[in-house]
C-alpha positions as CSV (number, residue, x, y, z in Angstrom):
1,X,-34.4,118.4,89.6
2,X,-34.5,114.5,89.7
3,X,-33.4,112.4,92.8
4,X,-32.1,109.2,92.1
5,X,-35.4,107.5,93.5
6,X,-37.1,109.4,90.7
7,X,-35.3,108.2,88.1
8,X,-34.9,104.8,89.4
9,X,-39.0,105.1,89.2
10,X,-39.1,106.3,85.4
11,X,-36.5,104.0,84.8
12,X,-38.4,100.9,86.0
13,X,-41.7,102.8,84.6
14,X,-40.4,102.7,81.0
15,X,-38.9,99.0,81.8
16,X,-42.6,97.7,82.3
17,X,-43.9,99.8,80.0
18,X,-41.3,98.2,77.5
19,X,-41.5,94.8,78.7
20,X,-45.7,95.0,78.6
21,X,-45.7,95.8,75.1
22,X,-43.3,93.3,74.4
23,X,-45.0,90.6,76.1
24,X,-48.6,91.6,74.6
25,X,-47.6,91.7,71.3
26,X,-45.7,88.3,71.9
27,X,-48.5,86.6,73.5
28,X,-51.4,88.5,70.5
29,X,-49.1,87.2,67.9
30,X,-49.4,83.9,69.2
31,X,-52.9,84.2,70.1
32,X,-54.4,85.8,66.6
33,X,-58.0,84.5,66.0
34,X,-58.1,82.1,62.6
35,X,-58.4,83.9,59.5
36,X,-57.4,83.2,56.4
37,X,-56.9,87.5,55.6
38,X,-53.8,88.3,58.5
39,X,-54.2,86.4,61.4
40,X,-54.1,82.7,62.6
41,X,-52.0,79.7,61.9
42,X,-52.9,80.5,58.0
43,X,-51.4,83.6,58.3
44,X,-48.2,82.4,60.1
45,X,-47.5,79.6,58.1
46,X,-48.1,81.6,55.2
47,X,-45.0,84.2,56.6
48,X,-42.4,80.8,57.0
49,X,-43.5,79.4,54.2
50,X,-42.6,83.1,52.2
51,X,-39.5,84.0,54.6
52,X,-38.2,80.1,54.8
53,X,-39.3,78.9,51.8
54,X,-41.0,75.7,53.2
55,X,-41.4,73.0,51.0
56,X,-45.3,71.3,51.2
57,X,-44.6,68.9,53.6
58,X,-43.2,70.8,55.9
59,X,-45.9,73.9,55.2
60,X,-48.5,71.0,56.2
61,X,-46.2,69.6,59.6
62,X,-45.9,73.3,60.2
63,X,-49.7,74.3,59.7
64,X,-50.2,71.5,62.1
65,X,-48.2,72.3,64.7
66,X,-49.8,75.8,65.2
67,X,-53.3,74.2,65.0
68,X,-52.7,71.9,67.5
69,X,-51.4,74.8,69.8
70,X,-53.4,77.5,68.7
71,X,-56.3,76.2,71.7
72,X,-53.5,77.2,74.3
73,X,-52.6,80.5,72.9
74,X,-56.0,81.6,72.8
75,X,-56.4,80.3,76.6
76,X,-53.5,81.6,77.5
77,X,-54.2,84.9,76.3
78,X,-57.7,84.6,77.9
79,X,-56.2,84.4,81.3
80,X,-53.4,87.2,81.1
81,X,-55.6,89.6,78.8
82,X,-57.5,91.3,81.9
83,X,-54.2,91.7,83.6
84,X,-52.3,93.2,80.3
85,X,-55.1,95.6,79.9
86,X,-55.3,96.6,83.8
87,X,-51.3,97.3,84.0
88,X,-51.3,99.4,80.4
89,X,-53.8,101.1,82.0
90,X,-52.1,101.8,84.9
91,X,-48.4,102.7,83.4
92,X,-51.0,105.0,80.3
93,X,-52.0,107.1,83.4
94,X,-48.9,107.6,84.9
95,X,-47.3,108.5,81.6
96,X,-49.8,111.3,81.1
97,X,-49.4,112.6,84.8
98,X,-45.8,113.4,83.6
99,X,-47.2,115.2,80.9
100,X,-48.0,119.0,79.6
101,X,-51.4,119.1,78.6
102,X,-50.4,119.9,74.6
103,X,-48.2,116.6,75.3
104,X,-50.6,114.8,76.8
105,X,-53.4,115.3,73.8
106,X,-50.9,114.4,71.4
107,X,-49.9,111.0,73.4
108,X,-53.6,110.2,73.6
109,X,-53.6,110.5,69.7
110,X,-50.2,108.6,69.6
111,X,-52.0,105.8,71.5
112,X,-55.1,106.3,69.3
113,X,-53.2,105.9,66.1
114,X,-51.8,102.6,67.3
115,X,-54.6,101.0,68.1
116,X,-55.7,101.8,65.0
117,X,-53.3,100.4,63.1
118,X,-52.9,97.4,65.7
119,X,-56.1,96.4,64.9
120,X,-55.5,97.1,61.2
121,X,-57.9,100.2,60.8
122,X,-56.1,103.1,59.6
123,X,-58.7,105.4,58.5
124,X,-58.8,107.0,61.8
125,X,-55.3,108.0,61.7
126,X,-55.5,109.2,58.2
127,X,-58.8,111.3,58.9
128,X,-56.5,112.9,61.6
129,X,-53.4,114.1,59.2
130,X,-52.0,111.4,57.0
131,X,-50.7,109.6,60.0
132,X,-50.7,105.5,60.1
């Protein structure tokens, strides 16, 4: 049976957990490396120009803006990067601790199949069952 401190532990667990993801895929959207297929300033200004319709001078101001910025993300995301990866890490291991070892295979392969598809590769997932 669960004490309050142990839920007040999972609780905060899942919290950071939450708020890691959240703030890595905040700080990787912002951060994307320049190319012209899915990622980079292209890439976002091609997304407002689509969901805003931007007219051309704004699409240039706009394409400007997150040039002129993009410098900082990537330093940015430089800095905190080692730290992102050390807490996932961390909270990863404590997740799987919780777990049955059936559970804990198919959270590895949960995890798998995201990073697959995070970094826009889903043959992995579909080699392993149709999943991406």
């Amino acid at each position: 049976m669960l004490n309050r401190s142990k839920i007040a532990a999972l609780a905060l667990l899942g919290l950071v957990f939450v708020a890691g993801g959240a703030a890595g895929w905040g700080v990787r959207e912002g951060a994307r490396c320049e190319t012209k297929s899915r990622r980079g300033p292209d890439a976002m200004v091609d997304r407002l120009t689509r969901e805003l319709t931007l007219a051309p001078a704004q699409r240039d101001s706009v394409r400007a803006i997150f040039e002129r910025h993009h410098a900082e993300f990537e330093a940015l995301w430089a800095a905190v990067r080692p730290r992102f990866d050390s807490l996932k890490t961390i909270v990863r291991a404590e997740v799987a601790a919780q777990l049955s070892p059936d559970q804990r295979a198919r959270y590895q392969r949960l995890l798998e199949d995201a990073e697959h598809r995070r970094r826009g590769d889903s043959t992995k997932a579909k080699a392993d069952g149709g999943r991406d």
